[in-house]
C-alpha positions as CSV (number, residue, x, y, z in Angstrom):
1,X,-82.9,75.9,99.7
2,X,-79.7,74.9,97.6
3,X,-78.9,77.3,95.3
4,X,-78.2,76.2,91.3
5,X,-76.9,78.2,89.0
6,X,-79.0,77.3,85.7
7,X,-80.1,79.6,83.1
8,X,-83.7,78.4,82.8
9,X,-83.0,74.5,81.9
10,X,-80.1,73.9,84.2
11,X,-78.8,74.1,87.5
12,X,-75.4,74.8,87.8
13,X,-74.4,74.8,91.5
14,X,-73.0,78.1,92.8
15,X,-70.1,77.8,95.7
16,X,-70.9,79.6,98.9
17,X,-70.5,82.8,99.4
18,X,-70.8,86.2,100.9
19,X,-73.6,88.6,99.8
20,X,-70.8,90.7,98.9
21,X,-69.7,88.3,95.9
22,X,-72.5,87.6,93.2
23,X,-71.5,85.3,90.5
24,X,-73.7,86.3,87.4
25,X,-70.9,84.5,84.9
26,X,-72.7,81.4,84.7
27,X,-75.9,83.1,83.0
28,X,-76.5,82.7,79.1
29,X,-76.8,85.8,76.4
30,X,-79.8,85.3,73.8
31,X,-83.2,83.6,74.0
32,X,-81.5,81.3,71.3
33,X,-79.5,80.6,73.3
34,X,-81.6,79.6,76.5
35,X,-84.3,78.2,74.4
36,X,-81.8,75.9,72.5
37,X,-80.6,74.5,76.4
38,X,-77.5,76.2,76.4
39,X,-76.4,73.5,74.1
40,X,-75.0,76.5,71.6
41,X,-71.3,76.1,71.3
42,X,-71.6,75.0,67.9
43,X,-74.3,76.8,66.7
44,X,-74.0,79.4,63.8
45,X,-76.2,82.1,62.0
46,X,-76.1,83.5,65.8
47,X,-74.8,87.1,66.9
48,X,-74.1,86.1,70.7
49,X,-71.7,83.8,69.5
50,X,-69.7,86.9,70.7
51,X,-70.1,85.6,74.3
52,X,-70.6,81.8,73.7
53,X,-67.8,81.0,70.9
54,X,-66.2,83.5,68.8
55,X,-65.4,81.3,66.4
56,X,-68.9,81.3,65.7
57,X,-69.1,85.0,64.2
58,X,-67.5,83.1,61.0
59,X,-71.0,82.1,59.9
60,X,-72.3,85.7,59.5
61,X,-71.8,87.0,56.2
62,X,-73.5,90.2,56.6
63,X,-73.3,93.5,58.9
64,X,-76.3,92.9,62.3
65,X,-77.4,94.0,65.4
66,X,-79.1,92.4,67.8
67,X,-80.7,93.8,70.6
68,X,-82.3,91.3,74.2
69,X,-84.2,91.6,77.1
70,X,-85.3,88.9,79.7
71,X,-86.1,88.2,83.1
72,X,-84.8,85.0,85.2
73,X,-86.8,84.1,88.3
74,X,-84.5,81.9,89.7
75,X,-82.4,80.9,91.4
76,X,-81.6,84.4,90.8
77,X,-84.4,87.1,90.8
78,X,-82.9,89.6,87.8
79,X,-83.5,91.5,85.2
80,X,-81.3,91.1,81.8
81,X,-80.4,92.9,78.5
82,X,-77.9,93.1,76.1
83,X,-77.2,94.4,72.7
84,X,-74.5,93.0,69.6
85,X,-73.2,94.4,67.0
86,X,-71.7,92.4,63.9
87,X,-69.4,93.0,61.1
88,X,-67.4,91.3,58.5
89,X,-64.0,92.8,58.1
90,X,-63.8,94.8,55.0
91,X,-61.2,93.6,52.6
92,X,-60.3,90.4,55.1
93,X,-61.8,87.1,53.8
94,X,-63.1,85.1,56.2
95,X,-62.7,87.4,59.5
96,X,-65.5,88.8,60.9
97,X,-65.4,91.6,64.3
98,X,-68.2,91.9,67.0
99,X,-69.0,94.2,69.8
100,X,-71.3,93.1,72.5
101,X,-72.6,94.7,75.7
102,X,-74.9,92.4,78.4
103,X,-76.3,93.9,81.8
104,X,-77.9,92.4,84.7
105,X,-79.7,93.7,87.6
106,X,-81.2,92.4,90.9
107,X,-83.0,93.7,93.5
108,X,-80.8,95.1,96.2
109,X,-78.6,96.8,94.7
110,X,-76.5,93.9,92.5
111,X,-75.4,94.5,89.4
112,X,-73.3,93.8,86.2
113,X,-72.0,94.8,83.3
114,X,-69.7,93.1,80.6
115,X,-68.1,94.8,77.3
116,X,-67.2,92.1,74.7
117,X,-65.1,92.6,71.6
118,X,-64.6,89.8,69.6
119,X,-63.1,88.5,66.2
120,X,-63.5,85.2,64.3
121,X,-61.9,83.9,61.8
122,X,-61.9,81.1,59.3
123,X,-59.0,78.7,57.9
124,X,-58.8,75.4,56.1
125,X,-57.4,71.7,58.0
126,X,-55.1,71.0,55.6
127,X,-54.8,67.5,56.2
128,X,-58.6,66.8,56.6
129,X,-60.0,69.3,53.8
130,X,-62.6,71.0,56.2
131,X,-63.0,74.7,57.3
132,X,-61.7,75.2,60.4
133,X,-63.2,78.5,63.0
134,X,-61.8,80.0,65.7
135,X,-61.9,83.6,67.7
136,X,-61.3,85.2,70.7
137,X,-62.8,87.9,72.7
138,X,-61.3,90.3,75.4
139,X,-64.2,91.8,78.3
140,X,-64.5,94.1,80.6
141,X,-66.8,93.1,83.6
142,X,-68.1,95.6,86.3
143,X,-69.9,94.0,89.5
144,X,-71.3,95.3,92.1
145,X,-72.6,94.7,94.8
146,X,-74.1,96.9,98.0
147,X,-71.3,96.2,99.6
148,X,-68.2,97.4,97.3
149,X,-67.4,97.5,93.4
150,X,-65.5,95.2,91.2
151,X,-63.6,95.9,87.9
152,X,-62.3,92.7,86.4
153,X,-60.8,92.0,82.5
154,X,-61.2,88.3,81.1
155,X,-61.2,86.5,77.5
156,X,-63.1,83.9,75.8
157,X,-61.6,81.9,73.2
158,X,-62.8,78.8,70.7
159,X,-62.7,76.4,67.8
160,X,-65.2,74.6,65.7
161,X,-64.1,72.1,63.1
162,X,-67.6,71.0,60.6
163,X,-67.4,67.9,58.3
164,X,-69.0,67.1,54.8
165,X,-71.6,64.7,56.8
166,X,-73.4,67.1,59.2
167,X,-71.1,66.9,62.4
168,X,-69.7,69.7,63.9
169,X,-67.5,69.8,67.0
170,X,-66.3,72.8,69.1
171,X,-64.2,73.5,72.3
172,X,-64.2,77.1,73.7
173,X,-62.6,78.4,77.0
174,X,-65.1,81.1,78.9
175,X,-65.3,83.0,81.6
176,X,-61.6,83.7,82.0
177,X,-61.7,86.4,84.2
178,X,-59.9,88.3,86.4
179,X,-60.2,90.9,89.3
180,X,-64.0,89.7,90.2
181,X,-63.6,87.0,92.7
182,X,-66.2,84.8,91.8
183,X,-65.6,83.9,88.1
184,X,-64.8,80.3,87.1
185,X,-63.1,79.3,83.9
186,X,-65.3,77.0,81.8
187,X,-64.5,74.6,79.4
188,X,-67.2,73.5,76.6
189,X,-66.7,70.2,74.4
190,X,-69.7,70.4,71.9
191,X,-70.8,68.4,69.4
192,X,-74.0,68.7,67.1
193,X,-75.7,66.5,63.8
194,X,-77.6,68.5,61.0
195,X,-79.8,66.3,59.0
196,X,-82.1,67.5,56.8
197,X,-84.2,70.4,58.5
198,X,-83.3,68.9,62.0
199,X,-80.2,70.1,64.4
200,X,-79.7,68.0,67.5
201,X,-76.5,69.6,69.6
202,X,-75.2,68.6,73.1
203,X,-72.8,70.2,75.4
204,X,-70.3,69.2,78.3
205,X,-69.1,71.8,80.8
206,X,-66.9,71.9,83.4
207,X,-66.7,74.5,85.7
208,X,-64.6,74.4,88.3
209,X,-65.5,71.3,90.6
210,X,-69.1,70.5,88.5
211,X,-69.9,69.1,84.8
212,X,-72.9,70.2,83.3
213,X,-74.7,68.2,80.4
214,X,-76.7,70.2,78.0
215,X,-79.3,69.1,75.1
216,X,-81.0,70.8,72.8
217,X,-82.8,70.5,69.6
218,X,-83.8,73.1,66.2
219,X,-86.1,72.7,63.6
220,X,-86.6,74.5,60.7
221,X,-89.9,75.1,59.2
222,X,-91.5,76.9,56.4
223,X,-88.2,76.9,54.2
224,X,-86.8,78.7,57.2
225,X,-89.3,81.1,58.1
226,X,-89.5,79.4,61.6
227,X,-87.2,77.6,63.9
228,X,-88.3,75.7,66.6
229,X,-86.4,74.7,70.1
230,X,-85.8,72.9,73.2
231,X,-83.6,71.6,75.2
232,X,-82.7,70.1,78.6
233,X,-79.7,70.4,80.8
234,X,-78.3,68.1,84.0
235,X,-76.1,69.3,86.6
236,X,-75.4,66.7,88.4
237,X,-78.7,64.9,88.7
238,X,-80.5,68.4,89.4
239,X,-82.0,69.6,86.5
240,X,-85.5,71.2,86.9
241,X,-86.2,73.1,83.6
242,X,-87.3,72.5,80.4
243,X,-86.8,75.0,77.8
244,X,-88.5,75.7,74.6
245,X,-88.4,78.7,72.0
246,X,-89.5,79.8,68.8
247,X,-87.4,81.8,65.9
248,X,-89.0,83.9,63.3
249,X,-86.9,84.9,60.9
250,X,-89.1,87.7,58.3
251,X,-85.2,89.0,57.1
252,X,-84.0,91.5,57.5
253,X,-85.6,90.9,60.7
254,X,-85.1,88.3,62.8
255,X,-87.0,87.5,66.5
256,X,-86.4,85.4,68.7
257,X,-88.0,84.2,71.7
258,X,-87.2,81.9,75.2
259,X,-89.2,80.7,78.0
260,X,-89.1,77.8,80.0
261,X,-91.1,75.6,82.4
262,X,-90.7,74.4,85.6
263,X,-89.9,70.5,85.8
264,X,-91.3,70.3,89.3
265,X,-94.5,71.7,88.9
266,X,-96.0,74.9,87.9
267,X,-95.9,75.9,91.4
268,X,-92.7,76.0,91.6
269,X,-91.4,79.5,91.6
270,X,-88.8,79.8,88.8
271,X,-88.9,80.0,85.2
272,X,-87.1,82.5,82.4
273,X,-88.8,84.4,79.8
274,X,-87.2,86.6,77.3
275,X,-86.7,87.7,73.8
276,X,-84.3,88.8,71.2
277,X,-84.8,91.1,68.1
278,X,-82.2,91.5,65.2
279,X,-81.6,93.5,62.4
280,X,-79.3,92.5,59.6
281,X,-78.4,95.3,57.5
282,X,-78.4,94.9,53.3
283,X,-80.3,91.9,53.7
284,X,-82.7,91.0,51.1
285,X,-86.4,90.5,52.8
286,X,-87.7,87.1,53.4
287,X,-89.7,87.2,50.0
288,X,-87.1,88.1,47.8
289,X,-84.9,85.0,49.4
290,X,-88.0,82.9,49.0
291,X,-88.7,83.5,45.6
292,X,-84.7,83.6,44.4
293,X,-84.5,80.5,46.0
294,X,-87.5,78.7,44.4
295,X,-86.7,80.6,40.4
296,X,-83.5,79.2,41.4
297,X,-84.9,75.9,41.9
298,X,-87.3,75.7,39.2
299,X,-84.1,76.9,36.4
300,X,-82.3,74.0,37.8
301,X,-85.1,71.3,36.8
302,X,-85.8,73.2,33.6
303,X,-82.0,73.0,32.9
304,X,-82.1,69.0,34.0
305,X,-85.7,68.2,32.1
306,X,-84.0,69.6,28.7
307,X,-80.7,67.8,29.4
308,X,-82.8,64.9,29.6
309,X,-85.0,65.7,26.6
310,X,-81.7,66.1,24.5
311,X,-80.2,63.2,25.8
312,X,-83.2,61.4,24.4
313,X,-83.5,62.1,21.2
314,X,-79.5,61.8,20.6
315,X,-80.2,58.0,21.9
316,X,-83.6,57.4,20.0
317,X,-81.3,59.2,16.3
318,X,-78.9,56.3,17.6
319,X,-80.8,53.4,18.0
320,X,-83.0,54.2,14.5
321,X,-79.2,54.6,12.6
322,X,-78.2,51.1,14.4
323,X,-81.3,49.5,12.9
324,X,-80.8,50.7,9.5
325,X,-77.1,50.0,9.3
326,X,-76.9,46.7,11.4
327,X,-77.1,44.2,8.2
328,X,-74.1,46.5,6.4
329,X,-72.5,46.3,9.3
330,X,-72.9,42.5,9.7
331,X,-71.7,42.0,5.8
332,X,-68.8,44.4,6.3
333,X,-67.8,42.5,9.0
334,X,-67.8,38.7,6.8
335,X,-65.6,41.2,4.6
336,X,-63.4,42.7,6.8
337,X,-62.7,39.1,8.6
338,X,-61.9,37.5,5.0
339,X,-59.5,40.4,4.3
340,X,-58.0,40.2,7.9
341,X,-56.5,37.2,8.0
342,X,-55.4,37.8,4.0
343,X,-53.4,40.9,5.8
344,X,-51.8,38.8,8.1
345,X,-50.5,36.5,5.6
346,X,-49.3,39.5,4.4
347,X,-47.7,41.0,7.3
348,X,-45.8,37.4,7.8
349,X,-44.2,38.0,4.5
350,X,-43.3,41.5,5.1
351,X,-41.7,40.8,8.5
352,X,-39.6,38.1,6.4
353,X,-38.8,41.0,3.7
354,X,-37.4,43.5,6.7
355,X,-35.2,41.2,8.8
356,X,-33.6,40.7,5.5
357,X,-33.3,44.1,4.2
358,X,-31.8,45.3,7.6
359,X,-29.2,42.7,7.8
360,X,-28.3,44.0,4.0
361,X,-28.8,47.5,5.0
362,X,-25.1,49.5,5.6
363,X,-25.7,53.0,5.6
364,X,-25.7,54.3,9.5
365,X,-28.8,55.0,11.6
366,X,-30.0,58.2,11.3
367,X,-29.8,60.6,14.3
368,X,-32.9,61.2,15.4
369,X,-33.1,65.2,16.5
370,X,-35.0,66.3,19.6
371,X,-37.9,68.5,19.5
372,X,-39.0,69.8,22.3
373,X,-42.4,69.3,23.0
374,X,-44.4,72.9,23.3
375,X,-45.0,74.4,26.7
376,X,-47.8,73.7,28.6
377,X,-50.4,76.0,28.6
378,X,-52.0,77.4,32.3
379,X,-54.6,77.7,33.6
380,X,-56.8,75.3,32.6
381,X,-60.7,74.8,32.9
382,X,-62.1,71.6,34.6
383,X,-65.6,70.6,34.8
384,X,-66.2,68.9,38.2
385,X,-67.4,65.4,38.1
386,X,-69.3,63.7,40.8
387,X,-66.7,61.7,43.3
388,X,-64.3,64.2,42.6
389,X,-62.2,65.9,45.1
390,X,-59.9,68.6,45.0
391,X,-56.9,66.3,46.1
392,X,-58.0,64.0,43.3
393,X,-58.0,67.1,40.5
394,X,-54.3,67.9,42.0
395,X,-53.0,64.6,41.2
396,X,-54.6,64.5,37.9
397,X,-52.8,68.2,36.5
398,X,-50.3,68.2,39.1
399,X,-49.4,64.7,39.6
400,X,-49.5,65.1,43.5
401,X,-52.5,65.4,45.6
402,X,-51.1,67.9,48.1
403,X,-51.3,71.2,45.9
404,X,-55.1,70.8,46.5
405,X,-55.1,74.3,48.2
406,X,-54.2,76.1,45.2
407,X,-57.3,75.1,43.3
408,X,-59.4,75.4,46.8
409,X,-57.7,79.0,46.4
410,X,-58.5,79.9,43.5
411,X,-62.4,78.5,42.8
412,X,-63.5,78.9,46.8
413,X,-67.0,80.0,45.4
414,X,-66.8,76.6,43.5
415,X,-66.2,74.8,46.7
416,X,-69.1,73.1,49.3
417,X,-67.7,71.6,52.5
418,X,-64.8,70.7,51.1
419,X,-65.7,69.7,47.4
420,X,-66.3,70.8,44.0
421,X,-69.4,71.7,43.2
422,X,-70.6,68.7,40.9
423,X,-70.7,70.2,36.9
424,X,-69.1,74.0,37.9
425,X,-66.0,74.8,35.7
426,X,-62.5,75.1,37.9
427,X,-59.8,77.4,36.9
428,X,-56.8,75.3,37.2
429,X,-53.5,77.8,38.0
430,X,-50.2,76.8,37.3
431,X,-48.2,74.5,39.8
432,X,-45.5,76.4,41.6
433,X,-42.4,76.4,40.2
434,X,-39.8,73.6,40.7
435,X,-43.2,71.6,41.0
């Protein structure tokens, strides 16, 4: 039987080799993960982005742990745990550090174990306005086998770039390592669309002589409280799984679970199961997010229905003073017309009157002294308008769109995906100097 190296929804083709050299690199960390179709290089919200894309870890905003276990029935009979640990950096915007430990055992005697340590952090594309991610991880990997021990080091590194529309692309370099014989390098172009509740996310691997396609889908439920997932991978025409999984996420608890089923039949003999179990520390509970969320919600359309309410009876005062005033205003305007074009008989004769008087006129100009106008005053407040963009607000107190990044500095809590926040007030600081 021909040997493929999937995680429960793909076969990835392993290269021959002696019992002496086990290649467990190709395996995926998480039930996420494996339920999702190992089409996770852009997702987010995820601890074991620490082995999957480190630029990932730049989602998580709060200290977590994560702990898995799982069993994979084939093509390789073994036995799988790990554990991650999360933490934004203190006093570092945007940078966020990760420890994560994964273990596998088979019968026989084969094993491994990998130490990751990780760090993500965040920056801005300049020219296009959108965050940009990246991170790296460095690994130590133990194998072993009945035959001799290895002792390798390796590093993971990627990049995720999100725009204002849903999309999100990333390209990571795994499985770097060194000292263990069997390890490929693999290189992941993922893409994935959020729209509304629904993710849909695809991946394209190469590892070493093979490309693996991967597809997988989430859907949230229950103003979160559920995810749902699946996925499907192809290597090479060979694909025999199809994974699902369910998330619960009851914070500050999170669970989530991975199985998949045979495409060939249920008598085939392979399939994965497994779960994962988190704990994010300081978090409020699923209720108290829940409720914020909807008083949140319900203020907002209180604050809109009374906006509305004003806004009414400012137009009805309006329209009632029009009514009463519109036959003055029509009989001030026969008056005003008759008196107009007397003033501009008027102004003929005046114009006549100054040509001469400045032709008889001797005595010098006088000098006109400069004042100089007072300084400007900084900062300024701006409320932000709908269509408006921060290069747009740069032009308009800076006169050039490029100093964006110093409002984007100093209002980031004002800023979604790249824009104001329609109606929030923007500091405005000073332009630099010279500017």
């Amino acid at each position: 039987m021909k040997k493929s190296a999937a995680l429960f929804i793909v076969l990835c083709l392993l290269p021959a080799a002696a019992p002496a050299a086990v290649d467990f690199t190709f395996l995926k960390h998480g039930a996420r993960a494996n339920a999702a179709g190992s089409a996770i290089s852009t997702s987010v919200n995820d601890t074991y982005a620490v082995f999957y894309n480190p630029a990932n870890l730049t989602s998580l905003t709060e200290t977590e742990t994560r702990f898995e276990t799982a069993r994979r029935l084939a093509p390789l009979q073994v036995g799988e745990a790990s554990l991650v640990y999360v933490r934004p950096v203190p006093d570092t915007d945007g940078k966020v550090a990760a420890l994560g430990y994964y273990a596998i055992r088979q019968g026989g005697g084969s094993s491994m174990d990998s130490l990751s340590m990780a760090t993500g952090k965040r920056t801005v594309f300049k020219y296009l306005q959108m965050p940009l991610y990246y991170g790296t991880a460095f690994k130590l990997v133990s194998l072993r086998t009945p035959a001799k021990g290895q002792l390798g080091i390796g590093f993971d590194a990627g990049v995720r770039l999100e725009a204002n529309s849903g999309l999100a692309t990333a390209l990571t370099l795994t499985d770097m390592t060194m000292g263990t014989g069997k390890s490929l390098a693999t290189v992941t172009l993922g893409n994935s669309y959020r729209t509304g509740a629904y993710r849909f996310m695809a991946d394209l691997k190469a590892r070493g002589s093979y490309s693996e396609f991967f597809l997988g889908a989430e859907h949230d439920m229950f103003n979160g409280l559920l995810q749902a997932r699946a996925g499907k991978g192809v290597a090479l025409g060979k694909g025999r799984y199809l994974a699902l999984g369910l998330g619960v996420n009851v914070l500050p608890w999170t669970i989530d679970l991975g199985w998949s089923i045979p495409w060939a039949g249920y008598n085939e003999n392979s399939g994965y199961y497994g779960f994962t179990v988190g704990y994010r520390f300081g978090s409020r509970t699923f209720s108290e997010k829940l409720v914020g969320d909807a008083a949140r919600q319900a203020d907002t359309l209180k604050t809109q229905i009374d906006d509305l309410r004003v806004q009414r009876a400012a137009l009805e005062n309006s329209i009632a003073t029009y009514r009463v005033n519109k036959g003055l205003l029509e009989s001030d305007l026969t008056v005003m017309q008759g008196r107009m074009r007397e003033t501009e008989a008027n102004l003929k004769e005046v114009n006549l009157q100054l040509l001469e008087a400045q032709y008889k006129k001797e005595a010098p100009k006088p000098v006109k002294r400069y004042v100089p106008p007072p300084p400007e005053r900084w900062p300024k407040l701006h409320k932000a308008a709908a269509g408006e963009t921060l290069r747009s607000i740069a032009g308009k107190y800076y006169g050039n769109p490029n100093l964006w990044e110093r409002i984007y500095s100093a209002n980031e809590k004002n800023i979604s995906k790249g824009l104001p926040v329609e109606g929030a007030i923007l500091t405005i600081p000073p332009p630099p100097a010279g500017k």
